[in-house]
Residue frames as qw, qx, qy, qz and C-alpha x, y, z in Angstrom:
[[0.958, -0.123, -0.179, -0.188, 16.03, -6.91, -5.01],
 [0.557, -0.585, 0.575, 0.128, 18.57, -8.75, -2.77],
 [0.024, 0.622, -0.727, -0.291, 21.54, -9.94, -5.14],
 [0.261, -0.052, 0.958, -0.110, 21.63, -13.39, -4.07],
 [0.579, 0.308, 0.449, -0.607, 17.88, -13.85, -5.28],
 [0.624, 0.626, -0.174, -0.434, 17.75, -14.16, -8.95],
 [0.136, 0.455, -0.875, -0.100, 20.65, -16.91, -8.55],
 [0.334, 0.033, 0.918, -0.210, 17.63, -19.47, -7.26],
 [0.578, 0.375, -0.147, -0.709, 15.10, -18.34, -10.05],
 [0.418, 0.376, -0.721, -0.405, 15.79, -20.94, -12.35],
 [0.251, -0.306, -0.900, 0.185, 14.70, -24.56, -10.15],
 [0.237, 0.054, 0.596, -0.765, 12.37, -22.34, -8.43],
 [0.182, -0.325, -0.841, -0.392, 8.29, -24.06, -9.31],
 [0.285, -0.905, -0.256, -0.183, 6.40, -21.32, -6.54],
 [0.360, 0.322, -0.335, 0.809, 7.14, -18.84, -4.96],
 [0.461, -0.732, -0.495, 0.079, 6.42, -17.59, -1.36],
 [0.171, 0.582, -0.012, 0.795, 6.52, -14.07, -0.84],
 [0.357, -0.703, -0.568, 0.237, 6.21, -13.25, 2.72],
 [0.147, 0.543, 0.113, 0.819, 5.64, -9.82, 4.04],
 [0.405, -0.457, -0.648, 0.456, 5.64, -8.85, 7.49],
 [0.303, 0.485, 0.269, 0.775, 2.92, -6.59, 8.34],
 [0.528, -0.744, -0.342, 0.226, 4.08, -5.21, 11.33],
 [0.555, -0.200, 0.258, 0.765, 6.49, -3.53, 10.11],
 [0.422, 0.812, 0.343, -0.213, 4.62, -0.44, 8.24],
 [0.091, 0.866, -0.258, -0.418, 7.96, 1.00, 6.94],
 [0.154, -0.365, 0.822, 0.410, 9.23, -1.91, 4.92],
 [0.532, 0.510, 0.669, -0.098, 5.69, -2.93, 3.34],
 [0.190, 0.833, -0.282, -0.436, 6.52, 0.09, 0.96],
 [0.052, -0.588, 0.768, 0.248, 10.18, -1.73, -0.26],
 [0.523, 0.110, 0.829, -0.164, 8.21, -5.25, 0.11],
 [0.684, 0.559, 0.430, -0.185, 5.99, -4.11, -2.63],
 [0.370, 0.742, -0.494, -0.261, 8.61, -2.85, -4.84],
 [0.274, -0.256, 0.925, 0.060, 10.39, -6.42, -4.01],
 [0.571, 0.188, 0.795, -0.080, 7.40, -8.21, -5.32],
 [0.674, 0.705, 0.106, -0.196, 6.84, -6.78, -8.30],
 [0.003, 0.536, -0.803, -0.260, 10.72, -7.50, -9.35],
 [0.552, 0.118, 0.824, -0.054, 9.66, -11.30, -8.48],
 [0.503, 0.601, 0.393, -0.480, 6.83, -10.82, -10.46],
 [0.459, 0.843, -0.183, -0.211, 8.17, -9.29, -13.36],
 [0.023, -0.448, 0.844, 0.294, 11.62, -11.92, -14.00],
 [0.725, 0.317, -0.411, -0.452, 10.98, -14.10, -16.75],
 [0.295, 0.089, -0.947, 0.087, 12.04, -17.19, -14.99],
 [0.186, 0.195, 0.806, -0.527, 9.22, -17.09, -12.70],
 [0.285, -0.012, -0.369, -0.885, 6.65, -16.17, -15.49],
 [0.679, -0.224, -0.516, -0.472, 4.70, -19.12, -14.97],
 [0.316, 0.085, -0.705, 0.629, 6.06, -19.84, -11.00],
 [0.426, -0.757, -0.481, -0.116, 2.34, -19.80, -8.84],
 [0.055, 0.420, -0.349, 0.836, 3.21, -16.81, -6.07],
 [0.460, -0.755, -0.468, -0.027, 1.51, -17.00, -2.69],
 [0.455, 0.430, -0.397, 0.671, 1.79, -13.92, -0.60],
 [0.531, -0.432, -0.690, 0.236, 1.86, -14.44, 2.90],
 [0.316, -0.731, -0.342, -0.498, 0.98, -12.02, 5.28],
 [0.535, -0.168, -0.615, 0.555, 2.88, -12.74, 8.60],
 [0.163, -0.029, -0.407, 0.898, 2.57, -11.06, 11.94],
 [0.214, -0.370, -0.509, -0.747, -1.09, -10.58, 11.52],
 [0.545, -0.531, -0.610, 0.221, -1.65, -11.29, 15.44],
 [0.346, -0.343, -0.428, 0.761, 0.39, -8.55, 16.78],
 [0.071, 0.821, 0.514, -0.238, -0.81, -4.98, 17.36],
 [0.033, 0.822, -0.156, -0.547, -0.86, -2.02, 15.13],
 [0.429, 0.111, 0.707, 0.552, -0.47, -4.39, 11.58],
 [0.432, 0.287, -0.352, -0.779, -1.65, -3.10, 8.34],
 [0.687, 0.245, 0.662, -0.169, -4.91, -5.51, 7.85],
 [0.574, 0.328, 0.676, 0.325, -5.51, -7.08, 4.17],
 [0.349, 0.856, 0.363, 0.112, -7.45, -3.89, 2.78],
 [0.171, 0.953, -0.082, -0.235, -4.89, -1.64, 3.47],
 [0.610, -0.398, 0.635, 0.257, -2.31, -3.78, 2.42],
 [0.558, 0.502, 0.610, 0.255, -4.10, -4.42, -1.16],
 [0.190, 0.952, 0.123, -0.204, -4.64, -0.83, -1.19],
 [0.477, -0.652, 0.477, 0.346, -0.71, -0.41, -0.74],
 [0.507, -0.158, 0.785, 0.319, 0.15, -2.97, -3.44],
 [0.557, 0.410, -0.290, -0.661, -2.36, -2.43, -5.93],
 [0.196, -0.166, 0.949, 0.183, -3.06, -6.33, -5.80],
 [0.670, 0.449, 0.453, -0.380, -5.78, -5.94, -7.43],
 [0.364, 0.828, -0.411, -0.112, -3.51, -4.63, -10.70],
 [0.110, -0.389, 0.914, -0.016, -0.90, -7.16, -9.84],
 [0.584, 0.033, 0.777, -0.230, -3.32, -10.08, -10.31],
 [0.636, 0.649, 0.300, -0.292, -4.82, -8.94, -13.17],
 [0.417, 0.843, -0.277, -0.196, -1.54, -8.21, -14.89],
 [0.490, -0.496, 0.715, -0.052, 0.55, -10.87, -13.42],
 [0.623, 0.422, -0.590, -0.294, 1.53, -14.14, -15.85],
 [0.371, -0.045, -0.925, 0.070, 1.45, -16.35, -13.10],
 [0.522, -0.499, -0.691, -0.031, -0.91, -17.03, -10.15],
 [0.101, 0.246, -0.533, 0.803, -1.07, -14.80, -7.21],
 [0.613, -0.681, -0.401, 0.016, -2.97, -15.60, -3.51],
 [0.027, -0.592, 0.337, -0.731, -2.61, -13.62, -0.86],
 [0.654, -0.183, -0.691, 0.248, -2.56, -15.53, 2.81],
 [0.376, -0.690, 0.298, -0.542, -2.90, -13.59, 6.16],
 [0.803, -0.069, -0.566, 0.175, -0.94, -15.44, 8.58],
 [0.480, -0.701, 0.417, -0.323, 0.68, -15.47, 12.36],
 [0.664, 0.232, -0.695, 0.149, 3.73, -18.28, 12.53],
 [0.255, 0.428, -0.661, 0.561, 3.13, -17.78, 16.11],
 [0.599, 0.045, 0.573, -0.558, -0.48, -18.65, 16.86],
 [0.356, 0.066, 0.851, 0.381, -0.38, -20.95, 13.65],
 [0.520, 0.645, 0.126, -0.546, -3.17, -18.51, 11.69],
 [0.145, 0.804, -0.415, -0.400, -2.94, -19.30, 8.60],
 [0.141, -0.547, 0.789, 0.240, -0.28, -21.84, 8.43],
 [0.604, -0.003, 0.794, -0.072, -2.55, -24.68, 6.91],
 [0.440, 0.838, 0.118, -0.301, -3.44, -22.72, 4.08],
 [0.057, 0.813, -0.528, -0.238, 0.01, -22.01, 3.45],
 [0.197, -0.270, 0.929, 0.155, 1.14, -25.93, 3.22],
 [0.663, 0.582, 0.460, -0.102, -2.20, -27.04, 1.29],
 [0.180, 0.942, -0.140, -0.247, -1.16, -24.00, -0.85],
 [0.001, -0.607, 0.771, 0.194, 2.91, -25.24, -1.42],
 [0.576, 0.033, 0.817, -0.003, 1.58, -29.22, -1.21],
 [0.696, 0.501, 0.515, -0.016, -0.57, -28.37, -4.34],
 [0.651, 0.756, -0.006, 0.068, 1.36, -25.85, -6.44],
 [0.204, -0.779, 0.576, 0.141, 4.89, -26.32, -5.46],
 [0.833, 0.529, -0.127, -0.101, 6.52, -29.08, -8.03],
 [0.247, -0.672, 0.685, 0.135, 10.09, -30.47, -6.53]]
């Protein structure tokens, strides 16, 4: 996990895991990143949404093989807080209302 992370744990009230999946060779690392998240005890009870990005361009990994990847079925079931999973595209706005409904209702500042 990047260093720097675990110093914002503590205030943090969701979390928004994004994962760009155009990128097939760092979805791998991504999922090892999210199960850190996942698994620190400050965020035990911290709702998770993970987002999906890049889902417009060509040659992404779609949802199924992405679950497959992650095992988010196992992650949901074993998780201690919430997890959603988004499919998005910040660049044709797929997505993006989901994502701020999503933060408007379980994000807590």
């Amino acid at each position: 996990m990047a260093p720097i992370w675990s110093t914002y744990f503590k205030d943090c009230s969701a979390v928004l895991f994004v994962v760009d999946v155009s990128n097939r060779h760092q979805v791998s690392a991504a999922c090892i990143l999210l199960l850190e998240v996942l698994g620190n005890k400050m965020l035990a009870s911290a709702p998770t949404l993970i987002v999906l990005n890049k889902c417009d361009m060509p040659n992404v990994m779609n949802r199924v093989e992405v679950e497959s990847i992650f095992r988010l079925n196992d992650i949901v079931q074993r998780a201690t807080q919430s997890v959603h999973v988004i499919e998005c595209s910040a660049r044709d706005g797929t997505g993006l209302v989901h994502i701020f409904q999503w933060i408007q209702q379980n994000a807590h500042v």
